[in-house]
N, CA, C and O atoms as a CHARMM CRD file, in Angstrom:
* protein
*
  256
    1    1 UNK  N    136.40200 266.52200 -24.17600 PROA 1      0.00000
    2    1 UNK  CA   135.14100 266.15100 -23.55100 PROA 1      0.00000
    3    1 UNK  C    134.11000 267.27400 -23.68000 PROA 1      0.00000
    4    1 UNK  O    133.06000 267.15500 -24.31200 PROA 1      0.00000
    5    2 UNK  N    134.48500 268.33400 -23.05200 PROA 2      0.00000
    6    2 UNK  CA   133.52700 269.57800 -23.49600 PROA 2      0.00000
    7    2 UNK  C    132.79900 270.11200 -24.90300 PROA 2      0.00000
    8    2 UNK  O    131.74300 270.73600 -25.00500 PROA 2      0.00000
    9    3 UNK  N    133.72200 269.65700 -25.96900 PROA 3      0.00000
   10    3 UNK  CA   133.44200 269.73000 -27.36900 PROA 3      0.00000
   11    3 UNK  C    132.59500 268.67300 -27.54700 PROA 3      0.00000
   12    3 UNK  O    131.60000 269.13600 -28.10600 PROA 3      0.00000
   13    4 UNK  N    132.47400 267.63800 -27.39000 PROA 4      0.00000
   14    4 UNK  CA   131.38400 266.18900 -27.18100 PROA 4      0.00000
   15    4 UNK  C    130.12400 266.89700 -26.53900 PROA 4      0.00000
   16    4 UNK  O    128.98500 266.91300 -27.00700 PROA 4      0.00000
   17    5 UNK  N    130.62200 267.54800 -25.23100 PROA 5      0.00000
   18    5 UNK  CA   129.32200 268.09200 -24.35100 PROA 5      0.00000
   19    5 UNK  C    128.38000 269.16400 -25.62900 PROA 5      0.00000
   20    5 UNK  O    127.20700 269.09000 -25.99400 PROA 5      0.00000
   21    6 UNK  N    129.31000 269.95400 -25.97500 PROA 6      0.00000
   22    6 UNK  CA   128.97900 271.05600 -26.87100 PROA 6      0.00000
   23    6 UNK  C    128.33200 270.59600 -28.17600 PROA 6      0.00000
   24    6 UNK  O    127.73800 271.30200 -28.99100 PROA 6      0.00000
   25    7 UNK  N    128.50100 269.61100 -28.21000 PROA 7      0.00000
   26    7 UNK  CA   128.13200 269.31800 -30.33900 PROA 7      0.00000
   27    7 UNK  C    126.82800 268.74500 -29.75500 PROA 7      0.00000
   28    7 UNK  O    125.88600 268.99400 -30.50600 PROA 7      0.00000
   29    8 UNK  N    126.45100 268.01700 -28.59100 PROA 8      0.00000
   30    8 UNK  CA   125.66100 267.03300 -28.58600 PROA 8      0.00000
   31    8 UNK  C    124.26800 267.99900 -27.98200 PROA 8      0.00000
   32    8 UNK  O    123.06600 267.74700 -28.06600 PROA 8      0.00000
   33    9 UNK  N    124.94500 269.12300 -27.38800 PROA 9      0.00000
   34    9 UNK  CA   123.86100 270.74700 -26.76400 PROA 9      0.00000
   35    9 UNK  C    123.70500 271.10300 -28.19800 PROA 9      0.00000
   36    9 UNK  O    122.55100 270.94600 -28.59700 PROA 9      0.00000
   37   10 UNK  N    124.48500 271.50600 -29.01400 PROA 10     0.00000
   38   10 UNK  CA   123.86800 272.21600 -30.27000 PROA 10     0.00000
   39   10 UNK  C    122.74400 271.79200 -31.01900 PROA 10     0.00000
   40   10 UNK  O    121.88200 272.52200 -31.50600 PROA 10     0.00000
   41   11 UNK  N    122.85200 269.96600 -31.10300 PROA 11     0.00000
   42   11 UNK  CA   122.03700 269.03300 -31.67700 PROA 11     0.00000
   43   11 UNK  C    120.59000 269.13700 -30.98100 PROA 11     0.00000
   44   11 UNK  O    119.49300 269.42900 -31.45600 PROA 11     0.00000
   45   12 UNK  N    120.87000 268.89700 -30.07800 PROA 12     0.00000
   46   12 UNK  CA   119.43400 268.98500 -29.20500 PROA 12     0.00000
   47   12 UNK  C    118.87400 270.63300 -29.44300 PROA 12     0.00000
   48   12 UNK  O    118.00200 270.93300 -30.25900 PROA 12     0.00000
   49   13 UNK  N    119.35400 271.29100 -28.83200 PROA 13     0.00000
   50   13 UNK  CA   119.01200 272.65100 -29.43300 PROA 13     0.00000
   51   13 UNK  C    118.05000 272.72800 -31.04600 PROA 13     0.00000
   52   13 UNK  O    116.90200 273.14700 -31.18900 PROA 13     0.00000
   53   14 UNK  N    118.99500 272.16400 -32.12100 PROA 14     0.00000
   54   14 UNK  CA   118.24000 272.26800 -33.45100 PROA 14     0.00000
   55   14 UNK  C    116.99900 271.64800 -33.58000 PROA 14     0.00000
   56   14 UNK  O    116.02600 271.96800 -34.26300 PROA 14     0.00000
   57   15 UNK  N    117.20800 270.55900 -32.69700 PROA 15     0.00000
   58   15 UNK  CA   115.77300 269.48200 -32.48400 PROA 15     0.00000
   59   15 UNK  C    114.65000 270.39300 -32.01000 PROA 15     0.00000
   60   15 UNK  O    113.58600 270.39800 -32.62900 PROA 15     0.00000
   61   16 UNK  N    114.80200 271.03200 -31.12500 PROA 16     0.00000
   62   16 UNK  CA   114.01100 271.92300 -30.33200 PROA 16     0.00000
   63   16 UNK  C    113.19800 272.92500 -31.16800 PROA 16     0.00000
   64   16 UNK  O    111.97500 273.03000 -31.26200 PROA 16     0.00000
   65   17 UNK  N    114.28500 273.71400 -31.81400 PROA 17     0.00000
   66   17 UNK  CA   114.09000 274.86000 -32.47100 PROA 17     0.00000
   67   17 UNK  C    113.15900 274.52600 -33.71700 PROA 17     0.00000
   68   17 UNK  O    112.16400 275.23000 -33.89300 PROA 17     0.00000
   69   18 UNK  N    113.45300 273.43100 -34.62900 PROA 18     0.00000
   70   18 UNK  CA   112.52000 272.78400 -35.23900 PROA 18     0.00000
   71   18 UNK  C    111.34600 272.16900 -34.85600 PROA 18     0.00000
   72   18 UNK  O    110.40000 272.06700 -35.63700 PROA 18     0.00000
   73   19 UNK  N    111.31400 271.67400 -33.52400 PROA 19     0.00000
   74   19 UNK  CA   109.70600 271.04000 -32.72900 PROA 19     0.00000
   75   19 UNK  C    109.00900 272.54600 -33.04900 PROA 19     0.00000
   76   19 UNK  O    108.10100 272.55000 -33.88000 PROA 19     0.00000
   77   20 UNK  N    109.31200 273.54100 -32.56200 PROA 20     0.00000
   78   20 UNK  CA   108.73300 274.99800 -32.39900 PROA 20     0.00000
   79   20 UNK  C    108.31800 275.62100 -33.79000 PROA 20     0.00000
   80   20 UNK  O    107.31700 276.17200 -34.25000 PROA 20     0.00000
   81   21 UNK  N    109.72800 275.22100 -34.28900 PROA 21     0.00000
   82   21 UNK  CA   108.88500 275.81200 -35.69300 PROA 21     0.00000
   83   21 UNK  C    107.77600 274.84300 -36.34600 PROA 21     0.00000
   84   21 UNK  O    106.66900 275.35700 -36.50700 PROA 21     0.00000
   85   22 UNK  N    107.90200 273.82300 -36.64500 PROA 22     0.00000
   86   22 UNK  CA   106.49600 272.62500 -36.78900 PROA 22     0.00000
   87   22 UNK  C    105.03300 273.22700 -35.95800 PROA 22     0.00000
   88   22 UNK  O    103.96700 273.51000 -36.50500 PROA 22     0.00000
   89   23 UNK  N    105.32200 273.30600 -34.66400 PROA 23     0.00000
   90   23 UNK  CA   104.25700 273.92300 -34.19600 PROA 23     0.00000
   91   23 UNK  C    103.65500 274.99600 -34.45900 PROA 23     0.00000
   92   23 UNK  O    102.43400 275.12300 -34.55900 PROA 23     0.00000
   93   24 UNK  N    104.52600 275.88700 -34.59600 PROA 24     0.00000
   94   24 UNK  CA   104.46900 277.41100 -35.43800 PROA 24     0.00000
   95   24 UNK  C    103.59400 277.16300 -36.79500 PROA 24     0.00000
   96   24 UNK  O    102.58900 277.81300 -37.08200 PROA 24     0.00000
   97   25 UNK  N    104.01300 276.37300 -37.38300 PROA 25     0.00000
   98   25 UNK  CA   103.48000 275.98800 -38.92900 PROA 25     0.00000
   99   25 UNK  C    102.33500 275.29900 -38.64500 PROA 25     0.00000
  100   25 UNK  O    101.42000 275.53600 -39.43400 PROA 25     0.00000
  101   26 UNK  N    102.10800 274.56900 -37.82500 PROA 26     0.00000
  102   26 UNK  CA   100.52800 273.59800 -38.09900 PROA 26     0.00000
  103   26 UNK  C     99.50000 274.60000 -37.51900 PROA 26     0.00000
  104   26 UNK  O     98.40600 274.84100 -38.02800 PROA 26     0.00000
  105   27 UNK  N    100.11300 275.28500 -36.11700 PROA 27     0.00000
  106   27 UNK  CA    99.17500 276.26100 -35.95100 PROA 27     0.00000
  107   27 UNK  C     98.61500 277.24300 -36.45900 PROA 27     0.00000
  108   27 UNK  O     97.44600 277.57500 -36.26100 PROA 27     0.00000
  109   28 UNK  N     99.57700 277.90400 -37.30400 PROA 28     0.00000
  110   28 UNK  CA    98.80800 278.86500 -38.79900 PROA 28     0.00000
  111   28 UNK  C     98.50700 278.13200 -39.44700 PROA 28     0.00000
  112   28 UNK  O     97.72700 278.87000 -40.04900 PROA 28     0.00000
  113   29 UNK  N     98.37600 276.97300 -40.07300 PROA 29     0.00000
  114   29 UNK  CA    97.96000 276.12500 -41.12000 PROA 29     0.00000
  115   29 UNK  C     96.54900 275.76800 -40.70900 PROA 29     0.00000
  116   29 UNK  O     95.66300 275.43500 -41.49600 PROA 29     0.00000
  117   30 UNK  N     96.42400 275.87500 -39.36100 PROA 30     0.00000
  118   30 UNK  CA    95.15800 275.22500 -38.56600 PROA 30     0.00000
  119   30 UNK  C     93.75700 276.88200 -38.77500 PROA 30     0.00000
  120   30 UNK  O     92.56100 277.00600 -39.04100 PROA 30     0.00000
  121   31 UNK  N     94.82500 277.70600 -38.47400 PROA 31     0.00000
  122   31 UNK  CA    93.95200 279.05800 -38.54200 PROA 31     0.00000
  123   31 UNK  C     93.62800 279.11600 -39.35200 PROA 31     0.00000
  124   31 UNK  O     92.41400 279.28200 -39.46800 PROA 31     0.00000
  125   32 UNK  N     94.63700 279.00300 -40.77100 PROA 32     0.00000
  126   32 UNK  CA    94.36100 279.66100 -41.75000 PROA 32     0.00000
  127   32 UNK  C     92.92600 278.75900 -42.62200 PROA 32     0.00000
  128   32 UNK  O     92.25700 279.33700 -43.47900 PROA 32     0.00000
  129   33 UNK  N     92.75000 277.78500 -42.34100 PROA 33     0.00000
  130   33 UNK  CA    92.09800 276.74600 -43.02400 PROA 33     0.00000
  131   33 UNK  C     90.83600 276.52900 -42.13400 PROA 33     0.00000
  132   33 UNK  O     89.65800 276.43900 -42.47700 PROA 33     0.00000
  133   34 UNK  N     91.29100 276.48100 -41.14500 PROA 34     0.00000
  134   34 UNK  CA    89.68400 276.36700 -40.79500 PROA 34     0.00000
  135   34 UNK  C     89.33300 278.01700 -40.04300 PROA 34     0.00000
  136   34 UNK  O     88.93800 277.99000 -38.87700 PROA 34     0.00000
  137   35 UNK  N     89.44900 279.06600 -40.56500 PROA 35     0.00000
  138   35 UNK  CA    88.94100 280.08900 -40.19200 PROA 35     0.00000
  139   35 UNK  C     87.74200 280.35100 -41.15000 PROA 35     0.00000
  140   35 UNK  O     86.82900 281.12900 -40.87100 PROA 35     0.00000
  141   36 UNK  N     87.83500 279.53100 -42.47000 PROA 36     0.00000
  142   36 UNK  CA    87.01100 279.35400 -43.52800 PROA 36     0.00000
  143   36 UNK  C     85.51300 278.39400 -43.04900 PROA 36     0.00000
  144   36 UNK  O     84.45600 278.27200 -43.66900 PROA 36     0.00000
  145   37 UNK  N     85.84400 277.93300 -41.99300 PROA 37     0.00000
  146   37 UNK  CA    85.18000 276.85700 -41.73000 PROA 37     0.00000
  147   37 UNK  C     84.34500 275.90100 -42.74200 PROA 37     0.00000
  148   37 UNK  O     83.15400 275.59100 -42.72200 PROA 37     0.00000
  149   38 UNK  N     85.81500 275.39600 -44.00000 PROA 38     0.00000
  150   38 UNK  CA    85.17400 274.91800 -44.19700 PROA 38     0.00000
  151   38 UNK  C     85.00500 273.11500 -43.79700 PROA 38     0.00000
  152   38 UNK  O     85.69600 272.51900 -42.97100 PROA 38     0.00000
  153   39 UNK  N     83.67000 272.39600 -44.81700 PROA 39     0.00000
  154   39 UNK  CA    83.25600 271.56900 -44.78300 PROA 39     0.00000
  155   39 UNK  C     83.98900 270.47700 -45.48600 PROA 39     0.00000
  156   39 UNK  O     83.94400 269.35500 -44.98200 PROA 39     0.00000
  157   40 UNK  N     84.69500 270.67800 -46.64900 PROA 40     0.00000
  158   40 UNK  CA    85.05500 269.94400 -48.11200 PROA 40     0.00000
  159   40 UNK  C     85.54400 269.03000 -47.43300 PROA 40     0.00000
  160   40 UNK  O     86.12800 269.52000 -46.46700 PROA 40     0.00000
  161   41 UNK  N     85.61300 267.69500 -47.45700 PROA 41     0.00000
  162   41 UNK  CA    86.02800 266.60000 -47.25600 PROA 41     0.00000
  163   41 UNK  C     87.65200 266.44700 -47.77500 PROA 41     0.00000
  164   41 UNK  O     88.58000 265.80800 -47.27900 PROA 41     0.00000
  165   42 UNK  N     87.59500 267.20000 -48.82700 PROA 42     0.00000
  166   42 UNK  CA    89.03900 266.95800 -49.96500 PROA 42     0.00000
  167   42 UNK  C     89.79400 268.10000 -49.07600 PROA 42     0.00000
  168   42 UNK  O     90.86800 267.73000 -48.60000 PROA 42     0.00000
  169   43 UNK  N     89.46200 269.18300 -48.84000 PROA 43     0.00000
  170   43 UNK  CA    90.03600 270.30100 -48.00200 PROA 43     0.00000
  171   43 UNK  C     90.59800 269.79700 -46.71500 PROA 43     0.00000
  172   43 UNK  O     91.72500 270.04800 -46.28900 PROA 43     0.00000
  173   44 UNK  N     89.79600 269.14500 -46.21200 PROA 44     0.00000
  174   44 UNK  CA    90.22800 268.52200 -44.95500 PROA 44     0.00000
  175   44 UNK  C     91.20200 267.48500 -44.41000 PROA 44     0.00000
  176   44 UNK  O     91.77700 267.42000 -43.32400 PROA 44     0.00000
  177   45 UNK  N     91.22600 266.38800 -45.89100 PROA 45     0.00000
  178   45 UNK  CA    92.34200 265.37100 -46.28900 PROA 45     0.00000
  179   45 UNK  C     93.68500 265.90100 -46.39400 PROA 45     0.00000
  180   45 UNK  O     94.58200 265.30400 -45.79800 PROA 45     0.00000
  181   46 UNK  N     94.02000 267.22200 -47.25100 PROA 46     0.00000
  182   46 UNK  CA    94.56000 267.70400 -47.60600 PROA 46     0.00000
  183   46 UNK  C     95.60700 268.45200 -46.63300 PROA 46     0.00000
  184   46 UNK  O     96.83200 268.54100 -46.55600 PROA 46     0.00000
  185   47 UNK  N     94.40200 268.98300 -45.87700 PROA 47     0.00000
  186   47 UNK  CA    95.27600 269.60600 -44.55000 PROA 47     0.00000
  187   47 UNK  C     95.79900 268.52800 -43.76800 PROA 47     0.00000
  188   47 UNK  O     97.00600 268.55000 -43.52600 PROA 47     0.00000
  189   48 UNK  N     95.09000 267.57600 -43.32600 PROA 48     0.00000
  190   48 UNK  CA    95.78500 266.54800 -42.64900 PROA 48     0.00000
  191   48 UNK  C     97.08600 266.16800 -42.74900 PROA 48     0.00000
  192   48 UNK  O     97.91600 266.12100 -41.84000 PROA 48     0.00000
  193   49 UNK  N     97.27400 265.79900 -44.32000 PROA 49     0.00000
  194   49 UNK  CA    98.46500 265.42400 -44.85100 PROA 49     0.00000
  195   49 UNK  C     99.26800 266.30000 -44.58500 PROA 49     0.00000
  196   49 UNK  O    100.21200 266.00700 -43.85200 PROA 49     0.00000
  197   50 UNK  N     99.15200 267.48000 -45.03900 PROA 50     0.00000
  198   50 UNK  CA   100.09100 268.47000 -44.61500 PROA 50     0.00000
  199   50 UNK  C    100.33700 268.05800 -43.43100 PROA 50     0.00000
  200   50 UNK  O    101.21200 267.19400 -43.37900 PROA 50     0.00000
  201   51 UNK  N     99.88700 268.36100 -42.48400 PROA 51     0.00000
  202   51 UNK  CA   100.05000 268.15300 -40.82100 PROA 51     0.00000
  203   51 UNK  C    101.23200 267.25400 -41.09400 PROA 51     0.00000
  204   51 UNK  O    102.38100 267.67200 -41.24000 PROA 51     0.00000
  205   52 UNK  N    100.73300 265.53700 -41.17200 PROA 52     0.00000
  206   52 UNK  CA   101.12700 264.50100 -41.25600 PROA 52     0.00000
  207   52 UNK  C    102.92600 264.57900 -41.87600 PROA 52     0.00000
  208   52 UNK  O    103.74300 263.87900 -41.27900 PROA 52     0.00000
  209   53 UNK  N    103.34700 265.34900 -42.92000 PROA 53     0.00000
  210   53 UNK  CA   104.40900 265.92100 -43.30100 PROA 53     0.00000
  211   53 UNK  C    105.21800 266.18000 -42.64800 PROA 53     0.00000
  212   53 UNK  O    106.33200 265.70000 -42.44200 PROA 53     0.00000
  213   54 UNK  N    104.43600 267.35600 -42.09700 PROA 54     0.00000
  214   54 UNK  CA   105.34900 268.48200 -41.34000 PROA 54     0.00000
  215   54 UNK  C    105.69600 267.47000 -40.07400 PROA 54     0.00000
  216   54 UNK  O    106.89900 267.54200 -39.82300 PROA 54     0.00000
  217   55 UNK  N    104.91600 266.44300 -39.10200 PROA 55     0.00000
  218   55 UNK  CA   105.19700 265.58000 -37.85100 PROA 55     0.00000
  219   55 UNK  C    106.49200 264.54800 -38.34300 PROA 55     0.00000
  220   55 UNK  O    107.47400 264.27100 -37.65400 PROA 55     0.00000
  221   56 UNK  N    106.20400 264.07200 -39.71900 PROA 56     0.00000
  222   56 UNK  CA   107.04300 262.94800 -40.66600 PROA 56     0.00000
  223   56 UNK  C    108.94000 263.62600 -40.53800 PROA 56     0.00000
  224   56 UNK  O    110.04900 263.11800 -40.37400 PROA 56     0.00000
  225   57 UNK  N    108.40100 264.95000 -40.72200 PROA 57     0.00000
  226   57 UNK  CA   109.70400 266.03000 -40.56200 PROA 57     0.00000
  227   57 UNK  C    110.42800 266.27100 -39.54700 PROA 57     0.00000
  228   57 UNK  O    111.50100 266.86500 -39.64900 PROA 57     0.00000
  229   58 UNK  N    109.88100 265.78700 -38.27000 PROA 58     0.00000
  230   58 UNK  CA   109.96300 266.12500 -36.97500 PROA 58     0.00000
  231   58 UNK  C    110.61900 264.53800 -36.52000 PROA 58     0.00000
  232   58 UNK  O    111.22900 264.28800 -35.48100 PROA 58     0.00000
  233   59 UNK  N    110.51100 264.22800 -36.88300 PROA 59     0.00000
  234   59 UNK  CA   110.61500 262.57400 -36.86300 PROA 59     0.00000
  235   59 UNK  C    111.97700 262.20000 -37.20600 PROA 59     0.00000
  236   59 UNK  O    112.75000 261.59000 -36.46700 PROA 59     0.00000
  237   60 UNK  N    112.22400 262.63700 -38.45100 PROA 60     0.00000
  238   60 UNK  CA   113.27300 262.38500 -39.63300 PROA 60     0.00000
  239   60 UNK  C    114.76400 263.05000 -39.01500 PROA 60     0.00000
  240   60 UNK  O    115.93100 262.84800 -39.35200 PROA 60     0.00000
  241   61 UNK  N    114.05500 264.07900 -37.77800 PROA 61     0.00000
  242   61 UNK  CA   114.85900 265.21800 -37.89500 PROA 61     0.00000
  243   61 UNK  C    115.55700 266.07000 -38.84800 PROA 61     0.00000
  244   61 UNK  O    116.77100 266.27700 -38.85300 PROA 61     0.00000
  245   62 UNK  N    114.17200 266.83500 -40.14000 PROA 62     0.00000
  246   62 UNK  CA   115.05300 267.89600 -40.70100 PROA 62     0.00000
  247   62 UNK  C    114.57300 269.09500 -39.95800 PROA 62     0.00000
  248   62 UNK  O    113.95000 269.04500 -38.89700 PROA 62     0.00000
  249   63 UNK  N    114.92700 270.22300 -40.62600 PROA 63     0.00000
  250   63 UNK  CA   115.07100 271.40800 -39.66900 PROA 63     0.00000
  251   63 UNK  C    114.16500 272.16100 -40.59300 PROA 63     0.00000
  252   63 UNK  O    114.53900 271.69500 -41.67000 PROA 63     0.00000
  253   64 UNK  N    113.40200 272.85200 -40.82700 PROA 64     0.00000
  254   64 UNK  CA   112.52700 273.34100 -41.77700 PROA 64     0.00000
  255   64 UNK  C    113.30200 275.07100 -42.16000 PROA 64     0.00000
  256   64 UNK  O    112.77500 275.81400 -42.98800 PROA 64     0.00000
């Protein structure tokens, strides 16, 4: 029973640790891109998607 308790804490754990790192990543992705401020329409699509990825990832549950 404890080994059940234990595998199913580790799992959640990785879930976690990956939400954080996603966040970690969009938030420099967010700095790094618009510290430029820019305007480009195509620049801006671009980042989105990214975003959109990295959430798709979070979803899927991989672990980055």
């Amino acid at each position: 029973f404890l080994k059940i308790v234990w595998d199913k804490y580790l799992k959640e754990q990785e879930k976690k640790d990956a939400l954080a790192d996603i966040v970690v990543k969009t938030t420099l992705l967010w700095e790094e891109r618009y510290s430029k401020e820019s305007q480009d329409d195509k620049e801006i699509r671009q980042f989105m998607q990214e975003i959109r990825d990295l959430v798709k990832d979070i979803k899927n549950g991989k672990v980055a």
